[in-house]
C-alpha positions as CSV (number, residue, x, y, z in Angstrom):
1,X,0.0,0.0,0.0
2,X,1.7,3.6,-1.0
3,X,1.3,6.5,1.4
4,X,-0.1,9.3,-0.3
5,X,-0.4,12.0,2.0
6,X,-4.4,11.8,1.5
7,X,-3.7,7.7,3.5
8,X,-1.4,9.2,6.2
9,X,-3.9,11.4,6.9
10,X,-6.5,9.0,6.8
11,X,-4.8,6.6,9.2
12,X,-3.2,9.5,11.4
13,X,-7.5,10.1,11.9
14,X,-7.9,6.3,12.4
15,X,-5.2,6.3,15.3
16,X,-7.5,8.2,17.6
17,X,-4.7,9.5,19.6
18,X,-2.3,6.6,18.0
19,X,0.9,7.3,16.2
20,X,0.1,6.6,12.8
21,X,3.2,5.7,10.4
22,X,5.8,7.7,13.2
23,X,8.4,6.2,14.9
24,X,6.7,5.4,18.4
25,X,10.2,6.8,19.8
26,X,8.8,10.3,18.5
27,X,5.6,9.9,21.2
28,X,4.8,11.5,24.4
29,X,7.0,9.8,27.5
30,X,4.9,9.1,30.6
31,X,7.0,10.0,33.5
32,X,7.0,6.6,34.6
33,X,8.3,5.1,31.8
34,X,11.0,2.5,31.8
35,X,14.3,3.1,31.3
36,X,17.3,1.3,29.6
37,X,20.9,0.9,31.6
38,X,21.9,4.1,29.3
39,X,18.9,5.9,31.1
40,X,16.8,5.7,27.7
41,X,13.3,5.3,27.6
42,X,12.7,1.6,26.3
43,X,11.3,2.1,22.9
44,X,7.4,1.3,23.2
45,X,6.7,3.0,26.1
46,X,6.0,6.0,24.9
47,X,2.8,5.7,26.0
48,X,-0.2,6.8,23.9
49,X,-2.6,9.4,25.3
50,X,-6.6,8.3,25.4
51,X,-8.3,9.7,22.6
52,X,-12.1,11.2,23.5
53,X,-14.6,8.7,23.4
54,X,-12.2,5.7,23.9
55,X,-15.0,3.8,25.6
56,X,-17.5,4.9,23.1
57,X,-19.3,2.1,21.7
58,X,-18.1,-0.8,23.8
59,X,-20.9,-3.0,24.7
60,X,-20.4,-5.8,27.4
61,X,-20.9,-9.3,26.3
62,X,-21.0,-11.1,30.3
63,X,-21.0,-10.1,33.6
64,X,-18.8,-13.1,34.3
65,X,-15.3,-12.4,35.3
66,X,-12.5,-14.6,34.8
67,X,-10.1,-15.2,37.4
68,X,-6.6,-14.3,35.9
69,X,-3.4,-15.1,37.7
70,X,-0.4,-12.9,36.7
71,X,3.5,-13.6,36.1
72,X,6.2,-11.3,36.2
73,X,7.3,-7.6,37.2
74,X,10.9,-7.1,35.6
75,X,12.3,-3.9,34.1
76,X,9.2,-3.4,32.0
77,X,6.8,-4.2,34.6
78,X,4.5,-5.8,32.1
79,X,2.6,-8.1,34.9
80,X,0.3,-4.7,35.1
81,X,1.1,-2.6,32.4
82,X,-2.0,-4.2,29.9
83,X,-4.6,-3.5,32.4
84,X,-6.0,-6.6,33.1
85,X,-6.4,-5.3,36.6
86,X,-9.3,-2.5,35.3
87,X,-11.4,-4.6,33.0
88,X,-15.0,-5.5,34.0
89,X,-14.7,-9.1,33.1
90,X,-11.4,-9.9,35.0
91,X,-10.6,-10.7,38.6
92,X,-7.0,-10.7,39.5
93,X,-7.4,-13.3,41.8
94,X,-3.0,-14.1,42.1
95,X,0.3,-12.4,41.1
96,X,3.7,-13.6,41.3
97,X,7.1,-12.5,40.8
98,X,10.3,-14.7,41.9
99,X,12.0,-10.8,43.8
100,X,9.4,-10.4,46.7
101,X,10.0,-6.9,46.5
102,X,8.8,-6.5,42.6
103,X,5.9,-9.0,43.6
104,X,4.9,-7.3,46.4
105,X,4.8,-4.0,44.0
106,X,2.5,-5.9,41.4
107,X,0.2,-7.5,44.3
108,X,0.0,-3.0,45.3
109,X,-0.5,-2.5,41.0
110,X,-3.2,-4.6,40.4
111,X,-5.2,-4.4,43.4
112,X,-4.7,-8.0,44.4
113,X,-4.3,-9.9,47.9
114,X,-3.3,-13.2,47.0
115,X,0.5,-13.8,45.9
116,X,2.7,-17.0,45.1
117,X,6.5,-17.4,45.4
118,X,6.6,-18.3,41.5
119,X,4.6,-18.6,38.6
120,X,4.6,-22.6,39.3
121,X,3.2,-22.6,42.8
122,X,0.5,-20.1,40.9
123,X,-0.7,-22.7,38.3
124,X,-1.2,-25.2,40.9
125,X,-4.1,-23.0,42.1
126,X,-6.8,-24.6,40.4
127,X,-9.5,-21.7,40.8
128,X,-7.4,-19.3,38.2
129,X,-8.9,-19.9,35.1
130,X,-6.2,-17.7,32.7
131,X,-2.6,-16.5,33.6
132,X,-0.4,-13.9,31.9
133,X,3.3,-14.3,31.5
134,X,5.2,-12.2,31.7
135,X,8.4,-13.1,32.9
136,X,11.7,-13.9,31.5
137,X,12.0,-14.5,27.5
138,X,13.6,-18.2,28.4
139,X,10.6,-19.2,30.4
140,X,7.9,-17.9,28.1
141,X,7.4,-21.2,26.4
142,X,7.9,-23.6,29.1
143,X,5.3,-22.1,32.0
144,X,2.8,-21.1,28.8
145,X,3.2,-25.5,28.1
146,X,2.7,-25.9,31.8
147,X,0.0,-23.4,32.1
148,X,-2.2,-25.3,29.3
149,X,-1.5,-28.6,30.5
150,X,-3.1,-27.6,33.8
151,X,-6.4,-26.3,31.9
152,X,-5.3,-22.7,32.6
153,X,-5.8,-19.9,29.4
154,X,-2.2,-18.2,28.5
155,X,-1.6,-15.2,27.3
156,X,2.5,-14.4,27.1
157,X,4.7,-11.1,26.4
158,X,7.1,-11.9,23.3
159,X,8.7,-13.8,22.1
160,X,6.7,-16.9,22.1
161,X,9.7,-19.2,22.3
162,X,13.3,-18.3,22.9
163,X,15.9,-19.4,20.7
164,X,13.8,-23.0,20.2
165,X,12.0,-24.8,17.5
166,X,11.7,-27.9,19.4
167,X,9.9,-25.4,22.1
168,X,7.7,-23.8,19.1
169,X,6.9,-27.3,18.1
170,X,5.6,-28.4,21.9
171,X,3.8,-25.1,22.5
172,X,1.6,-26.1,19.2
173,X,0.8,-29.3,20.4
174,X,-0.3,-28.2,23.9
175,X,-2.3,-26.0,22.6
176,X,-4.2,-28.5,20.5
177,X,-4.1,-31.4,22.8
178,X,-6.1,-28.9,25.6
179,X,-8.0,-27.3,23.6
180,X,-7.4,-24.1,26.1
181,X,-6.5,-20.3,24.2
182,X,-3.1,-19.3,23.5
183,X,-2.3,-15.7,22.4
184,X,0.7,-13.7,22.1
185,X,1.1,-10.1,23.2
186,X,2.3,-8.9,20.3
187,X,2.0,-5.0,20.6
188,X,2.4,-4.0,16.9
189,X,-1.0,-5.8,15.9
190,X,-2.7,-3.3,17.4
191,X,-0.4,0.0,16.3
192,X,-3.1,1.9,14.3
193,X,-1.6,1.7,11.0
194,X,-0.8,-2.3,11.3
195,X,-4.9,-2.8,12.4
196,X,-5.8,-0.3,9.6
197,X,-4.0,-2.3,6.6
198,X,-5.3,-5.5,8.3
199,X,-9.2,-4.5,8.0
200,X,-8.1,-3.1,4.5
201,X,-6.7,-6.6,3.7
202,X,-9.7,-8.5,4.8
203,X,-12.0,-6.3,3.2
204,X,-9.3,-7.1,0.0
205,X,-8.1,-3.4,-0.8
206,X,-4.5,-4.7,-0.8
207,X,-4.8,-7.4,-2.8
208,X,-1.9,-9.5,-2.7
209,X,1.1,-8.1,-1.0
210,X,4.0,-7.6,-3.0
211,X,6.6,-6.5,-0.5
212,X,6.8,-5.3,3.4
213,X,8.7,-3.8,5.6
214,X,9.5,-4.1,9.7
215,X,12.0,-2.8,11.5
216,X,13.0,-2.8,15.5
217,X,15.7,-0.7,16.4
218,X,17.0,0.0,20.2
219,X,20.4,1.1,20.4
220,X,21.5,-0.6,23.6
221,X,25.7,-0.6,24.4
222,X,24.9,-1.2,28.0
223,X,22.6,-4.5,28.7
224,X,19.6,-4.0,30.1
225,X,18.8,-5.3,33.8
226,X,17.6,-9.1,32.8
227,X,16.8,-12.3,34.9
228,X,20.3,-14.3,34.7
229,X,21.3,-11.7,32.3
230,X,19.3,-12.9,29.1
231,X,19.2,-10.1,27.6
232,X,22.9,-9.7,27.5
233,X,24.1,-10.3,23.7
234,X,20.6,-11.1,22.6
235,X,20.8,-12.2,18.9
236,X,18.7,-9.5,17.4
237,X,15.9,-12.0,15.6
238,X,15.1,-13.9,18.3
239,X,13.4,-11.0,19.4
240,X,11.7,-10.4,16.2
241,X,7.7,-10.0,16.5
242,X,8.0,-6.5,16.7
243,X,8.6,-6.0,13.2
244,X,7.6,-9.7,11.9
245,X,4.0,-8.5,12.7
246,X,4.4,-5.7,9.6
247,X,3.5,-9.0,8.0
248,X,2.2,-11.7,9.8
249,X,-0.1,-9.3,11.8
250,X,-1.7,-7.9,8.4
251,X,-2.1,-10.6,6.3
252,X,-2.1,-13.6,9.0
253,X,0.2,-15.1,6.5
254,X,3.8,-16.2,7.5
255,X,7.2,-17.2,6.6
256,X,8.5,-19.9,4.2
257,X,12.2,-19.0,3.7
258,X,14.7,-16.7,4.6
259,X,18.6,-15.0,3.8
260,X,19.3,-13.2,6.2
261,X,22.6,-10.8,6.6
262,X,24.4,-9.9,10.0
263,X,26.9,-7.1,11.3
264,X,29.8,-8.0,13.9
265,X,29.4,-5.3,16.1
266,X,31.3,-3.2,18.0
267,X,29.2,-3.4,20.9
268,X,31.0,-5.3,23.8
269,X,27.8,-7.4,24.8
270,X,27.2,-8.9,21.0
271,X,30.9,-10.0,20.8
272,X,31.1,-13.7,20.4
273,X,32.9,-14.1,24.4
274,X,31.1,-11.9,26.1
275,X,27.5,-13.2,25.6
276,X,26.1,-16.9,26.3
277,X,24.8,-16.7,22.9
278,X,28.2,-16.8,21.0
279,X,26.7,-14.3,19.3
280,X,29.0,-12.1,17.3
281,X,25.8,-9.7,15.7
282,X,24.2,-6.0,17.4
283,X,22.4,-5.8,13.9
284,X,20.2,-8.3,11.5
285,X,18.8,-7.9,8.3
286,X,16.5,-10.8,7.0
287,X,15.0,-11.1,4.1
288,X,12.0,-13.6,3.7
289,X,9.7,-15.6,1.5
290,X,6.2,-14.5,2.2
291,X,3.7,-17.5,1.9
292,X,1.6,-15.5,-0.5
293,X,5.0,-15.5,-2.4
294,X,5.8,-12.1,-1.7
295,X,9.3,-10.4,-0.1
296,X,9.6,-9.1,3.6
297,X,12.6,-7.4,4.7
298,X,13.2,-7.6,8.6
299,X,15.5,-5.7,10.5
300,X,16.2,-5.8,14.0
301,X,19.2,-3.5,15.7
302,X,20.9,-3.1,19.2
303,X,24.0,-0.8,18.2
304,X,22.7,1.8,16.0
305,X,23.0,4.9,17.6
306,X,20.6,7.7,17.1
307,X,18.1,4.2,15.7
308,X,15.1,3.7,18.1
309,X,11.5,2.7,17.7
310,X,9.1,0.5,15.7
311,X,7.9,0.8,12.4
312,X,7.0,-0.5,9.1
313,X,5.9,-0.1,5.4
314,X,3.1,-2.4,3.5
315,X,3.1,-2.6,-0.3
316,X,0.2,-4.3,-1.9
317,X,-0.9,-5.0,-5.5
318,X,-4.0,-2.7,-5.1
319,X,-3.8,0.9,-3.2
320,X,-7.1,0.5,-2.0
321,X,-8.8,2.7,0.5
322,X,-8.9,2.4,4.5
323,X,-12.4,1.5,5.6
324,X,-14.2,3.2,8.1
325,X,-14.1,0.0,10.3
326,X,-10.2,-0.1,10.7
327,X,-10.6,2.2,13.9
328,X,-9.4,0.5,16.8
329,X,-12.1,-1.6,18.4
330,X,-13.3,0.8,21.8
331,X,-11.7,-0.2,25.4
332,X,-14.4,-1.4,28.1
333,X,-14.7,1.9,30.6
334,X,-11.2,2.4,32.7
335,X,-8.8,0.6,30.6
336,X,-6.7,2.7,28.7
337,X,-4.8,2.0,25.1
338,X,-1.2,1.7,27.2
339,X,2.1,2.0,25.5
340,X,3.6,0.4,22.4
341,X,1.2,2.9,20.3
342,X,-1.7,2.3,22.4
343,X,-1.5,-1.4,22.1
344,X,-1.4,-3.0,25.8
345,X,-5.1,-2.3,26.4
346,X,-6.2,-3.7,22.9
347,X,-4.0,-6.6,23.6
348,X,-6.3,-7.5,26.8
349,X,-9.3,-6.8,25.8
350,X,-9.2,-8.8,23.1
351,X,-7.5,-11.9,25.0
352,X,-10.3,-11.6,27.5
353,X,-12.9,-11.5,24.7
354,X,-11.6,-14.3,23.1
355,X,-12.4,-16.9,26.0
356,X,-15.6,-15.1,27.0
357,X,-16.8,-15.6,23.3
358,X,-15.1,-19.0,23.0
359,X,-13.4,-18.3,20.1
360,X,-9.9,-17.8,18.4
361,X,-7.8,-15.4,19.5
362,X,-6.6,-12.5,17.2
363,X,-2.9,-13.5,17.7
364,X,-3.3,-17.2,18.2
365,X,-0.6,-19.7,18.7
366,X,0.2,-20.6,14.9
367,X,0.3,-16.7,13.9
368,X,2.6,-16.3,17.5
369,X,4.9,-18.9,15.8
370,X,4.8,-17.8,12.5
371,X,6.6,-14.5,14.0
372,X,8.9,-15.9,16.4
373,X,10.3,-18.7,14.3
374,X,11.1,-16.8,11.6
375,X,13.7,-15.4,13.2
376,X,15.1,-18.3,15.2
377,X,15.7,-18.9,11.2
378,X,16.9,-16.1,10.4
379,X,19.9,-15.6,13.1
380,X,20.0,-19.0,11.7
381,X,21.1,-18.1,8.6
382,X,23.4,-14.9,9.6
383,X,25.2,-17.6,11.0
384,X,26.1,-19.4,7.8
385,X,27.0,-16.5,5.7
386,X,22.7,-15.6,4.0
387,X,22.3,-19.1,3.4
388,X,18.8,-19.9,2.1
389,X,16.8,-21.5,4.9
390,X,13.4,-23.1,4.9
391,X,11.4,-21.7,8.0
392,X,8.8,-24.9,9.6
393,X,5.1,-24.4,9.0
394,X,2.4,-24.1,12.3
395,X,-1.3,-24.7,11.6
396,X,-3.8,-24.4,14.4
């Protein structure tokens, strides 16, 4: 899809307070916000303010409210930062974090009595009926497995996996053998340009899409403050969703190959001995097969200074018109749109009125996958020089 500067101005009014094709670096900063180890505001949480009338139109569907036990109150403090703690159809009946201190704080955040040492004393509490994980990238995959196997719904910050396709592989089959909902947090779905060139797709004003565009860039010399230091000399795609989701998130396509092209870096963290990772790359630059047979360029970037914020392009074979519909669906009363563009709140809402409504949710397991491995493929192939790769297919 080109942007004419009639679109921009036709998505920047779509955004409803959104940031529209900017970077989300250029946004309003809450005071609060997060910081990196270089005292820079983590790029995403630049929050977005509420437009008027964000409620507007939101209808409930139950008075039921699920009991939701929440994981995990790092650096980002995600455990509360989606807002699961002001919807009308939640109950957070259980936080955990493994610091007391940060699970104490999350306990105060969320308005919630009931805490656990860790997130597995929390699943063997068989009165919570969904849990959010948000803890370390390592553990995503193995307490979401867990999490299912106990009956438990699961939604999990990114990435889905870490580093693993045998984990990518498991986290599929729980999902089908339980039958339970599985969605990924994935904050670009709901950036207001990504959501308005998904309804545009689906109503088929794209047509098929030639070529895309993603890019995540957080310059980062000094690692951020990580559980057992995971973070520290993080191969750039496996932390790829992000910008993945310029694709996967409009066309619910994915992946079938990929070349993909890394810098050594001059970054003391991305340096082959000084990261478990023996990862010798700050900066990757994949270039994939799109399963409608189109080409997606992906980049993801630690050491590029001045670089910060996530973004993307979409290029289809017809330039067709945003519909009316592609404004953000409205937040139930007292949850607000969040950071990452507005997205956290979205990201909730729609979780929650997936297992309400008994139905698939937006960012389901195999469209999760579809993002994550790609780039487990892709640092993959920086490792061998481009090399062609195939990617493994997920069907729900």
């Amino acid at each position: 899809m080109k942007i004419t500067r009639r679109t921009f101005i036709e998505l920047a009014s779509i955004a409803a307070g959104g940031l529209g094709m900017t970077s989300l670096a250029a946004a309003a900063e809450p005071a609060s916000a997060p910081v990196d180890a270089d005292g820079r505001v983590i790029p995403g949480f630049e929050e977005a303010q509420p437009a008027p009338g964000e409620s507007k139109g939101w209808q409930p569907f139950s008075d039921r409210k699920i009991r939701v036990g929440i994981a995990g109150y790092g650096v980002c403090k995600f455990g509360a930062e989606f807002g699961f703690q002001n919807h009308p159809n939640v109950a957070v009946a259980a936080v955990t974090d493994l610091d007391p201190d940060r699970c104490a704080a999350l306990a105060k955040a969320c308005r919630c009595a009931k805490t656990y040492p860790s997130c597995e004393k929390m699943l063997e509490d068989d009165a919570i009926e969904a849990v959010f994980i948000a803890t370390d990238a390592p553990s995503h995959a193995r307490l979401a497995v867990e999490a299912l196997k106990r009956g438990k719904h699961v939604a999990s910050a990114v990435p889905a996996v870490f580093g693993s396709i045998d984990d990518a592989a498991m986290l599929l089959d729980a999902v089908k053998t339980t039958g339970r909902k599985y969605m990924m947090f994935e904050t670009s779905y709901f950036h207001a340009e990504v959501h308005a060139w998904r309804e545009t797709h689906k109503a088929g004003g794209l047509g098929k899409i030639i070529y895309v565009e993603g890019e995540y860039f957080h310059y980062c010399p000094t690692p951020i403050d990580s559980y057992k230091g995971w973070r520290v000399g993080l191969p750039p795609q496996w932390y790829p969703t992000h910008s993945n989701a310029y694709y996967v998130g409009v066309t619910g396509g994915g992946f079938t190959e990929v070349s993909c092209m890394g810098m050594p870096s001059v970054v003391p963290q991305f340096q082959p001995g000084n990261n478990a990772y023996k990862n010798p790359f700050g900066s990757e630059v994949a270039l994939f097969r799109t399963s409608e047979g189109g080409t997606a360029r992906m980049a993801v970037c630690w050491d590029m200074p001045g670089a910060g914020g996530e973004t993307g392009r979409v290029y289809g074979q017809k330039n067709g018109k945003v519909p009316a519909s592609a404004k953000r669906p409205p937040l139930p009363p007292g949850v607000q749109p969040g950071g990452h563009g507005g997205s956290h709140g979205h990201l909730m809402s729609e979780f929650v009125d997936a297992i309400l409504r008994d139905r698939k949710p937006l960012v389901d397991v195999a469209q999760a996958l579809a993002m994550t491995v790609g780039g487990i493929v892709a640092h993959q192939s920086a490792l061998k020089g481009g090399e062609l790769l195939k990617i493994p297919q997920y069907v729900l």
